[in-house]
VEXDRENKE-693172 format. One record per residue (C-alpha): residue number from 1; residue in three letters; x negated, y negated, z negated. Coordinates in steps of 0.5 Angstrom, whole numbers, plus 2048, in hexadecimal, padded with zeros to 3 digits. Layout:
{resi: NUM, resn: ALA, X: X, Y: Y, Z: Z}
...
% end
This chain:
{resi: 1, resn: UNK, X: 83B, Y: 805, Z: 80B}
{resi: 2, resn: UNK, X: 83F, Y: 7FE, Z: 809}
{resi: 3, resn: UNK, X: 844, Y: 803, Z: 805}
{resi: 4, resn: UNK, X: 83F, Y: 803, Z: 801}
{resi: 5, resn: UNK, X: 83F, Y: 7FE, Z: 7FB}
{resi: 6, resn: UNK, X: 838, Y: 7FD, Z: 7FA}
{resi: 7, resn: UNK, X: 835, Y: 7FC, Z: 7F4}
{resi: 8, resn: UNK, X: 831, Y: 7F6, Z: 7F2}
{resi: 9, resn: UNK, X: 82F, Y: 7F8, Z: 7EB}
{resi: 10, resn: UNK, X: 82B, Y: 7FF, Z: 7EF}
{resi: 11, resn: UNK, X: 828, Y: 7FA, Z: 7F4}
{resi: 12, resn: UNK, X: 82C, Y: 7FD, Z: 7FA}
{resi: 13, resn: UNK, X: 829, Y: 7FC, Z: 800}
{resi: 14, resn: UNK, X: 82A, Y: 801, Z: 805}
{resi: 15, resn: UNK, X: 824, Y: 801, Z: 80C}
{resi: 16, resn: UNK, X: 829, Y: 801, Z: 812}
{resi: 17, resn: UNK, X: 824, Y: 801, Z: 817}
{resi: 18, resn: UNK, X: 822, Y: 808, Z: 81A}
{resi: 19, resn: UNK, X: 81B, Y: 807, Z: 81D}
{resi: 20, resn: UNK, X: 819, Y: 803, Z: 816}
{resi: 21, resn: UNK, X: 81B, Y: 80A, Z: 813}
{resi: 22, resn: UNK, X: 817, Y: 80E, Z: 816}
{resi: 23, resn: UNK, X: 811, Y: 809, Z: 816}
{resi: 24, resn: UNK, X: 812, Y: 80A, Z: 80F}
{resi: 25, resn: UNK, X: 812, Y: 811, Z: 80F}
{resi: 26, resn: UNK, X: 80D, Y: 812, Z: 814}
{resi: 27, resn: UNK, X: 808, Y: 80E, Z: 810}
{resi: 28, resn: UNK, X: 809, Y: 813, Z: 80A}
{resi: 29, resn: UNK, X: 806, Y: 818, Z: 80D}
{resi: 30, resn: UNK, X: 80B, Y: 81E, Z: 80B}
{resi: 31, resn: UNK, X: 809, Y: 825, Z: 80D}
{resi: 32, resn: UNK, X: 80B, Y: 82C, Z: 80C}
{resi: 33, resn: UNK, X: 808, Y: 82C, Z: 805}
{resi: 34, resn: UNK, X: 80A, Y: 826, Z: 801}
{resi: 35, resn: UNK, X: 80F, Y: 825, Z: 7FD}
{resi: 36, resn: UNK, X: 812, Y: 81E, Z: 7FD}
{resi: 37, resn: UNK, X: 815, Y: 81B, Z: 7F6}
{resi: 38, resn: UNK, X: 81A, Y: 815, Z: 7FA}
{resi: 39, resn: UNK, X: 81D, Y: 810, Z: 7F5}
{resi: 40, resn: UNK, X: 823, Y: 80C, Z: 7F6}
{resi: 41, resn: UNK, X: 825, Y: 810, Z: 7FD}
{resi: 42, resn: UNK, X: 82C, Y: 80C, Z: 7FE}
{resi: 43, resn: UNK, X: 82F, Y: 80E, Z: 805}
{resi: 44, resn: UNK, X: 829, Y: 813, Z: 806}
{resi: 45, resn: UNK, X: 827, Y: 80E, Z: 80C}
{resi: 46, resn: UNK, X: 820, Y: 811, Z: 809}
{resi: 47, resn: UNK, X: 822, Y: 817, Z: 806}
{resi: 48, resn: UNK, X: 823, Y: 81B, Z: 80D}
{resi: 49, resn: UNK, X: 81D, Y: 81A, Z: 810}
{resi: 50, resn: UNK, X: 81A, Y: 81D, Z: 80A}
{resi: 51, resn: UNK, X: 81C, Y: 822, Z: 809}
{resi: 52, resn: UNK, X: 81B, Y: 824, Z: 810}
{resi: 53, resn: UNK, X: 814, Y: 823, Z: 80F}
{resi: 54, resn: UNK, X: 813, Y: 825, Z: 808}
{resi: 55, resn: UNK, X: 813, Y: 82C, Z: 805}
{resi: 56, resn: UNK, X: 817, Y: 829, Z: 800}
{resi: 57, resn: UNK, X: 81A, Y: 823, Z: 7FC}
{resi: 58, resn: UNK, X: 81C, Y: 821, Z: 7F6}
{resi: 59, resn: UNK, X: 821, Y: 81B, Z: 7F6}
{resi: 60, resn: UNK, X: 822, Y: 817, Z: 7F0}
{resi: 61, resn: UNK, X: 828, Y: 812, Z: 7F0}
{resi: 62, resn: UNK, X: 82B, Y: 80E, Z: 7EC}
{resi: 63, resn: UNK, X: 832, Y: 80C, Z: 7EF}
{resi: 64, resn: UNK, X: 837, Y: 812, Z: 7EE}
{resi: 65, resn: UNK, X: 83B, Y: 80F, Z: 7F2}
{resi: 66, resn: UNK, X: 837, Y: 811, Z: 7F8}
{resi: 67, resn: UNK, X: 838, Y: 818, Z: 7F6}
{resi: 68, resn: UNK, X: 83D, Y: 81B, Z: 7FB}
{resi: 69, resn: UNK, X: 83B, Y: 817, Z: 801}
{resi: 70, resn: UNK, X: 834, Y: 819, Z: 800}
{resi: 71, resn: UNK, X: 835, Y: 821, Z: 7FF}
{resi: 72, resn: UNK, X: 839, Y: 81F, Z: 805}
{resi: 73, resn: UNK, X: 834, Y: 81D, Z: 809}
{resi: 74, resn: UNK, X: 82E, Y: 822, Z: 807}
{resi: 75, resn: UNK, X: 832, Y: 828, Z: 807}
{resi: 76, resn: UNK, X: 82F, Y: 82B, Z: 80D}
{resi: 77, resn: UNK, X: 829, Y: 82B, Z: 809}
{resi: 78, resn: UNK, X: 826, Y: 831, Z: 803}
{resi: 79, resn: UNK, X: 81F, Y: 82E, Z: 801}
{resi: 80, resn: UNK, X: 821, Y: 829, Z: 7FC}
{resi: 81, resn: UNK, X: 823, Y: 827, Z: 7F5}
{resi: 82, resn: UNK, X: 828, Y: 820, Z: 7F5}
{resi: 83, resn: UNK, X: 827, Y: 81E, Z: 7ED}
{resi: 84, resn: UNK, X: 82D, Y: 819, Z: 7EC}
{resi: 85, resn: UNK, X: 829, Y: 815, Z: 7E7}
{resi: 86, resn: UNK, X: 824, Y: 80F, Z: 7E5}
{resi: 87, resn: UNK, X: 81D, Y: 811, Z: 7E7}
{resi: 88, resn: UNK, X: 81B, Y: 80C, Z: 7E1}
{resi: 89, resn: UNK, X: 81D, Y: 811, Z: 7DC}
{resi: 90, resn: UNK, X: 81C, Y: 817, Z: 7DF}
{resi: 91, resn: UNK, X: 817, Y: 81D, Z: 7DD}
{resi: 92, resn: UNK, X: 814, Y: 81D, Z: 7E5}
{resi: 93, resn: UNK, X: 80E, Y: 820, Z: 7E2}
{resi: 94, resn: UNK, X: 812, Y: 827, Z: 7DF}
{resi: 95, resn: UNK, X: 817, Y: 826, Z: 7E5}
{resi: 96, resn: UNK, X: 811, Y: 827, Z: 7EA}
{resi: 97, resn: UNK, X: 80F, Y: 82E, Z: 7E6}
{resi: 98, resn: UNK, X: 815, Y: 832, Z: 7EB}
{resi: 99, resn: UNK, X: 811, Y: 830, Z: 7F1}
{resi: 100, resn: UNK, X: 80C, Y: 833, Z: 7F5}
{resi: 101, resn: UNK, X: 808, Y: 82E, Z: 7F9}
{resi: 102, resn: UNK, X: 802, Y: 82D, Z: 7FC}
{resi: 103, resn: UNK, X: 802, Y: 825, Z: 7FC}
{resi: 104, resn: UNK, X: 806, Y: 820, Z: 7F8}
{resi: 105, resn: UNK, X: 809, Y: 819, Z: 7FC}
{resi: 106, resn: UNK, X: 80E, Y: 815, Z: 7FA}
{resi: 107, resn: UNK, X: 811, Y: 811, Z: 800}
{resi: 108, resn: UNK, X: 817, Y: 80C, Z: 7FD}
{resi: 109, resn: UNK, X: 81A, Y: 805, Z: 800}
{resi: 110, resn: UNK, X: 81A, Y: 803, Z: 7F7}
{resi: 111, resn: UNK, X: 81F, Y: 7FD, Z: 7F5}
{resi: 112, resn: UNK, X: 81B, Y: 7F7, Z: 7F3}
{resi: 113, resn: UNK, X: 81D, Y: 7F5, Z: 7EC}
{resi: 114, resn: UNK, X: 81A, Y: 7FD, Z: 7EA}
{resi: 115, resn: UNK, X: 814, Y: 7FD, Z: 7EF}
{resi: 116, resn: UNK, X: 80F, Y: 7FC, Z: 7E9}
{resi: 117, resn: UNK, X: 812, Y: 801, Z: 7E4}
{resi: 118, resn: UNK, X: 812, Y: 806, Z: 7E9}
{resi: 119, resn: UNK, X: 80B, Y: 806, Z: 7EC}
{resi: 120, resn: UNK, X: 809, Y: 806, Z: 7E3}
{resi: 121, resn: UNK, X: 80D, Y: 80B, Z: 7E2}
{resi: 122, resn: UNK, X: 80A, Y: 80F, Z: 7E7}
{resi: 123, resn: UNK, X: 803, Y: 80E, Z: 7E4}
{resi: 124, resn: UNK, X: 805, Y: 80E, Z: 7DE}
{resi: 125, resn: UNK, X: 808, Y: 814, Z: 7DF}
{resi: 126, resn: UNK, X: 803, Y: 817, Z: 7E2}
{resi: 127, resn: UNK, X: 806, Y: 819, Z: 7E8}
{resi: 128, resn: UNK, X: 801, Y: 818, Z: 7EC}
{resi: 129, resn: UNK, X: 803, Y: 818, Z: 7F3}
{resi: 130, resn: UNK, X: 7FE, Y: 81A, Z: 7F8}
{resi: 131, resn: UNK, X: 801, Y: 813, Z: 7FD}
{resi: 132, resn: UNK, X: 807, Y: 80F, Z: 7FC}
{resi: 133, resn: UNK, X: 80A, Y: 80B, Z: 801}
{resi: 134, resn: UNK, X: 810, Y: 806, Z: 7FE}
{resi: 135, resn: UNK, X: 813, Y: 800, Z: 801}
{resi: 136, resn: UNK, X: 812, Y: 7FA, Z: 7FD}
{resi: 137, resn: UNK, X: 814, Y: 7F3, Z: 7FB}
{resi: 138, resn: UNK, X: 80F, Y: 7F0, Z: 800}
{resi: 139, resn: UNK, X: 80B, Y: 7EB, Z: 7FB}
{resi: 140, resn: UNK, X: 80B, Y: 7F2, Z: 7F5}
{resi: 141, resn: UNK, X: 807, Y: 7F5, Z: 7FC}
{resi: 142, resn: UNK, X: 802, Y: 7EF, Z: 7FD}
{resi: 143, resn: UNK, X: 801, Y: 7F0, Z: 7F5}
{resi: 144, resn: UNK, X: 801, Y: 7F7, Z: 7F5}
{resi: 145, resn: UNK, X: 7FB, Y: 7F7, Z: 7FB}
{resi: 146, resn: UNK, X: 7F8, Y: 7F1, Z: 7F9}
{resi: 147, resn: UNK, X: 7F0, Y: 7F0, Z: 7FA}
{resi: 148, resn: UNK, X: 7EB, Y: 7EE, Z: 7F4}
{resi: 149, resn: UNK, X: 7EB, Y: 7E6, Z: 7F5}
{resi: 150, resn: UNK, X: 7F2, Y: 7E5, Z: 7F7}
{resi: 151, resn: UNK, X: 7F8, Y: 7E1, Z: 7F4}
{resi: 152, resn: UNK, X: 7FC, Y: 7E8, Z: 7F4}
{resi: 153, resn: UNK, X: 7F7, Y: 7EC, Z: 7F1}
{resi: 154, resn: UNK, X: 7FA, Y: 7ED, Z: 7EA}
{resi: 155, resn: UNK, X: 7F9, Y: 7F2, Z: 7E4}
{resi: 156, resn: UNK, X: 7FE, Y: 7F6, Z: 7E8}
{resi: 157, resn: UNK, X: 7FA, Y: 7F7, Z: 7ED}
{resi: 158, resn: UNK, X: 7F3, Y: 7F9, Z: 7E9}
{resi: 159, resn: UNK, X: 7F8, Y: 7FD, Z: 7E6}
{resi: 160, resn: UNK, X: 7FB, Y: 801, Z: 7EB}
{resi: 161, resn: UNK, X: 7F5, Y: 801, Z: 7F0}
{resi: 162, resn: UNK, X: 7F2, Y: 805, Z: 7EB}
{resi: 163, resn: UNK, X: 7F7, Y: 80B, Z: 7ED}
{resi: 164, resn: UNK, X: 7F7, Y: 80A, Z: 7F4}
{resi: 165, resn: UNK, X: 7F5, Y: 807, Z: 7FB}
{resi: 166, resn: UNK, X: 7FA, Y: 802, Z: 7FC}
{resi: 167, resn: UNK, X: 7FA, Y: 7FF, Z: 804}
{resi: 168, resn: UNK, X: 801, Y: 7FB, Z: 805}
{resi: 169, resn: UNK, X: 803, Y: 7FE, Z: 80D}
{resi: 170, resn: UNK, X: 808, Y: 7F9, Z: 80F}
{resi: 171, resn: UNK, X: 80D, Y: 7F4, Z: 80E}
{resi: 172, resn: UNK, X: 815, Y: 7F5, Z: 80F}
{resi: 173, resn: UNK, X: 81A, Y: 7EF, Z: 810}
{resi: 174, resn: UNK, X: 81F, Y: 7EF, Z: 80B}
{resi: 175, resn: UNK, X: 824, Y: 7EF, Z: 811}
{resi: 176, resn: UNK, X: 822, Y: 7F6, Z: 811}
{resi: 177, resn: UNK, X: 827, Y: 7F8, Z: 80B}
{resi: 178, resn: UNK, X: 82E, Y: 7F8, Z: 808}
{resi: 179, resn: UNK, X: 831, Y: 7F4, Z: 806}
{resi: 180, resn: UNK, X: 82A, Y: 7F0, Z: 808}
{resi: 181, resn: UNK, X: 826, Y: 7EE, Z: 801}
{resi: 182, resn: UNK, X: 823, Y: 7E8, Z: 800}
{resi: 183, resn: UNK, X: 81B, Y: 7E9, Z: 801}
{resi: 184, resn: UNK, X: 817, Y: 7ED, Z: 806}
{resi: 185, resn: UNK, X: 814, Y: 7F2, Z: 804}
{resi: 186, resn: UNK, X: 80E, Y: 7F8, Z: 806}
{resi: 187, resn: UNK, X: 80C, Y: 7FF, Z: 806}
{resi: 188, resn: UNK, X: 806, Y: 801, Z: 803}
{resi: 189, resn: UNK, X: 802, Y: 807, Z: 803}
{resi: 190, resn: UNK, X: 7FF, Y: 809, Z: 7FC}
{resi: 191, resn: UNK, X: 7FB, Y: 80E, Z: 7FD}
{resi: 192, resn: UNK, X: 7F8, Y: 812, Z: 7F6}
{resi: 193, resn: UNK, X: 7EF, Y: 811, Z: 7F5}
{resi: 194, resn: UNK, X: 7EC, Y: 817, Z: 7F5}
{resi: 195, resn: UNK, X: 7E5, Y: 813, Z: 7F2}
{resi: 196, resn: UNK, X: 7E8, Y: 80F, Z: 7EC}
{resi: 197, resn: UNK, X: 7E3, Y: 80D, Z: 7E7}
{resi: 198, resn: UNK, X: 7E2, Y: 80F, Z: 7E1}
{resi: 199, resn: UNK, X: 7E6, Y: 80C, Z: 7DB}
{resi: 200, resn: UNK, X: 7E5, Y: 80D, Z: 7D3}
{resi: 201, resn: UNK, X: 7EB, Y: 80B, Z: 7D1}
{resi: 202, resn: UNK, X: 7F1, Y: 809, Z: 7D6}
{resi: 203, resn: UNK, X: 7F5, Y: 804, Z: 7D0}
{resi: 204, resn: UNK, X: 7EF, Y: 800, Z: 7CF}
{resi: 205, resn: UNK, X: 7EE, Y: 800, Z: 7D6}
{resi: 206, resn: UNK, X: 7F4, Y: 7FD, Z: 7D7}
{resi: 207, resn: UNK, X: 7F5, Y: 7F8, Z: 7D2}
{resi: 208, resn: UNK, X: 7EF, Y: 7F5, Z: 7D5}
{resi: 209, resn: UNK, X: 7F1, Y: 7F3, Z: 7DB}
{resi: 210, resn: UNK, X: 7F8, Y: 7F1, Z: 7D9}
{resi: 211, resn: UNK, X: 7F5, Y: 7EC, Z: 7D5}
{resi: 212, resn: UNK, X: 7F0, Y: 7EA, Z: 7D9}
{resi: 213, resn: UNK, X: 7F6, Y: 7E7, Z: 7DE}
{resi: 214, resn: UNK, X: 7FA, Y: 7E5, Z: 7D8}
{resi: 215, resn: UNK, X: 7FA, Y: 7DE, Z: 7DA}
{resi: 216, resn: UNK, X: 7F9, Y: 7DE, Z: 7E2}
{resi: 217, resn: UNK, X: 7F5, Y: 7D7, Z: 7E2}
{resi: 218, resn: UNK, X: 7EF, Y: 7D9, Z: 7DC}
{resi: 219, resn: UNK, X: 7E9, Y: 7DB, Z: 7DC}
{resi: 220, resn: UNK, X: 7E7, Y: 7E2, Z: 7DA}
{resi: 221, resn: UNK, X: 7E4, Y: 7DE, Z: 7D3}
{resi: 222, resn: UNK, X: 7EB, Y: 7DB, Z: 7D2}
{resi: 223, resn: UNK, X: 7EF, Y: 7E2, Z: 7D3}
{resi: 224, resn: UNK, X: 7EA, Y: 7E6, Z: 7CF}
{resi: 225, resn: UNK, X: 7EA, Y: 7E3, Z: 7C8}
{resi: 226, resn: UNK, X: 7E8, Y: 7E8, Z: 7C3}
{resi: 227, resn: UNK, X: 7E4, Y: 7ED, Z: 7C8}
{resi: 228, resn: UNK, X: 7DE, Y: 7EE, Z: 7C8}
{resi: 229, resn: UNK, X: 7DB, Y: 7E8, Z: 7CC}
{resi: 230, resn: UNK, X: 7D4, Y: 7E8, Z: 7CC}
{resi: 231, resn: UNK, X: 7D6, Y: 7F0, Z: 7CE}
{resi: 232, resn: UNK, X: 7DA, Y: 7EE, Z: 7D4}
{resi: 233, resn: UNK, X: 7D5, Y: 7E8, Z: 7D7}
{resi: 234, resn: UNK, X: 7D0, Y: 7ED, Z: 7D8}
{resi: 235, resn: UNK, X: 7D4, Y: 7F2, Z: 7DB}
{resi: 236, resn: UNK, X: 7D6, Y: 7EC, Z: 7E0}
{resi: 237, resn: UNK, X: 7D0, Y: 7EA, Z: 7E2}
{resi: 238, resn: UNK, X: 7CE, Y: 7EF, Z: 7E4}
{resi: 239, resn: UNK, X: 7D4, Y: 7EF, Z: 7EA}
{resi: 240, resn: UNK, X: 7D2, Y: 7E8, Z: 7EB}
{resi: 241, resn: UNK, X: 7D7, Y: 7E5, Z: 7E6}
{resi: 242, resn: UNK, X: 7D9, Y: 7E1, Z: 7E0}
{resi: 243, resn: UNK, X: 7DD, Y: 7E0, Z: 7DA}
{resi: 244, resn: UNK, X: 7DF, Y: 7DA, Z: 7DD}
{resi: 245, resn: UNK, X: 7E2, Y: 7DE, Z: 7E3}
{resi: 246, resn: UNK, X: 7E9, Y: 7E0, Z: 7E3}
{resi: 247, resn: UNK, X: 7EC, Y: 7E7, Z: 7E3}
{resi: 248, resn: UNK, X: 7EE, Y: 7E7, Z: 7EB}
{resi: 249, resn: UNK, X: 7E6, Y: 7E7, Z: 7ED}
{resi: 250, resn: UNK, X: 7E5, Y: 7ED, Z: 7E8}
{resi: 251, resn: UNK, X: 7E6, Y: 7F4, Z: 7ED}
{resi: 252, resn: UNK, X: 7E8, Y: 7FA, Z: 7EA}
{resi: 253, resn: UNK, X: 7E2, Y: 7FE, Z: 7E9}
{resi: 254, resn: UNK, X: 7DF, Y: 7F8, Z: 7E4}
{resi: 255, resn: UNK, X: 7E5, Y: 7F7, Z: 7E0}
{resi: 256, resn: UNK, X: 7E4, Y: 7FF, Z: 7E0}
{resi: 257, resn: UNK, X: 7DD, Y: 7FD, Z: 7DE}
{resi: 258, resn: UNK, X: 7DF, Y: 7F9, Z: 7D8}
{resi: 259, resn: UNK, X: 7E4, Y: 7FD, Z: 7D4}
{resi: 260, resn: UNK, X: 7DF, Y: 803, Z: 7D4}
{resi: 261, resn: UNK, X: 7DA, Y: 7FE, Z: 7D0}
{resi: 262, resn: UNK, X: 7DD, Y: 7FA, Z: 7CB}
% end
């Protein structure tokens, strides 16, 4: 490994601990039906383990310097796709046409400086996962699981927690990696709803909560301004809210409530 030159700028941290890895995999879930879109596989520390338990995988790398160790490493195996290319700009959603599978996960230890991108894109895209399980920047996991009432609860988290059941399953050092990064970081599981409520028009819906939390430390009366206030004040009484609450002590299904009435 320490031949390798690692690459800052793909945010290379490779997982060096073996029981970490199998945790990892283990909460994944991974059966005979699944297929697994990793992204960023570097070494393969999570790549075999995988595709022990997968029908089959699809593996999106960007660094194609990894090339010849990784189909080294994998080449006891037949039930994968090594794709050597920016999962941001790839059409996943026509590329998962080739395959026949029961259920979908995506399981990937993803560079911190994309996580976000990546995690839009998926949603955007609509390649809508059944579960995923990602190794994140701690603090991205503690807003990406947040609750309503919390500091960490962002637009992001109302964004996201429309799509999926996030739940954080554990904390990992950073003396767990290397080279060793300079924060810890968590695995989470996000897991699809199955019950998402209806929304007439998912742009409006997002544009409201975005600007709901533009300016953390105002109210919603502040953030709102050019929205129908008398509107949104009765839809947040009835939840035992006001104008002068701020956007973190909004839930999800209210702010569902407020973009399918103005």
């Amino acid at each position: 490994m320490n031949e390798f030159k690692f690459k800052k700028k793909y945010g290379q941290n490779f997982i060096k601990d073996e029981n970490l890895i199998n945790k990892i995999v283990d909460s994944a879930e991974i059966s005979k039906d699944s297929l697994v879109i990793e992204i960023g596989p570097g070494m393969g520390a999570l790549t075999t383990k995988i595709l022990n338990k997968c029908k089959q995988a699809i593996i999106y790398e960007i660094d194609v310097e990894l090339k010849d160790y990784l189909e080294y490493k994998l080449n006891k195996y037949n039930n994968y796709k090594l794709i050597f290319e920016d999962f941001l700009g790839a059409n996943v959603k026509n590329k998962l046409k080739e395959f026949d599978y029961k259920e979908l996960l995506i399981v990937a230890n993803l560079p911190y400086y994309i996580t976000t991108p990546i995690i839009k894109k998926i949603i955007e895209d609509e390649i809508l996962a059944d579960k995923i399980v990602i190794m994140i920047q701690k603090e991205v996991a503690d807003r990406f699981s947040a609750k309503v009432n919390t500091k960490d609860y962002s637009s992001l988290t109302v964004f996201l927690n429309y799509y999926y059941d996030i739940k954080k399953l554990f904390n990992v050092s950073k003396n767990m990696f290397y080279p060793k990064p300079e924060v810890d970081s968590s695995v989470i599981l996000m897991s699809k709803r199955k019950d998402k409520e209806f929304i007439k028009d998912i742009n409006k819906f997002n544009e409201i909560v975005r600007d709901s939390f533009k300016y953390k430390r105002k109210n919603l009366r502040n953030n709102l301004q050019g929205y129908d206030l008398v509107k949104i004040d009765e839809i947040l009484n009835k939840y035992n809210l006001s104008l002068t609450s701020r956007a973190e002590n909004v839930p999800l299904h209210v702010f569902i409530e407020i973009a399918n009435n103005i």
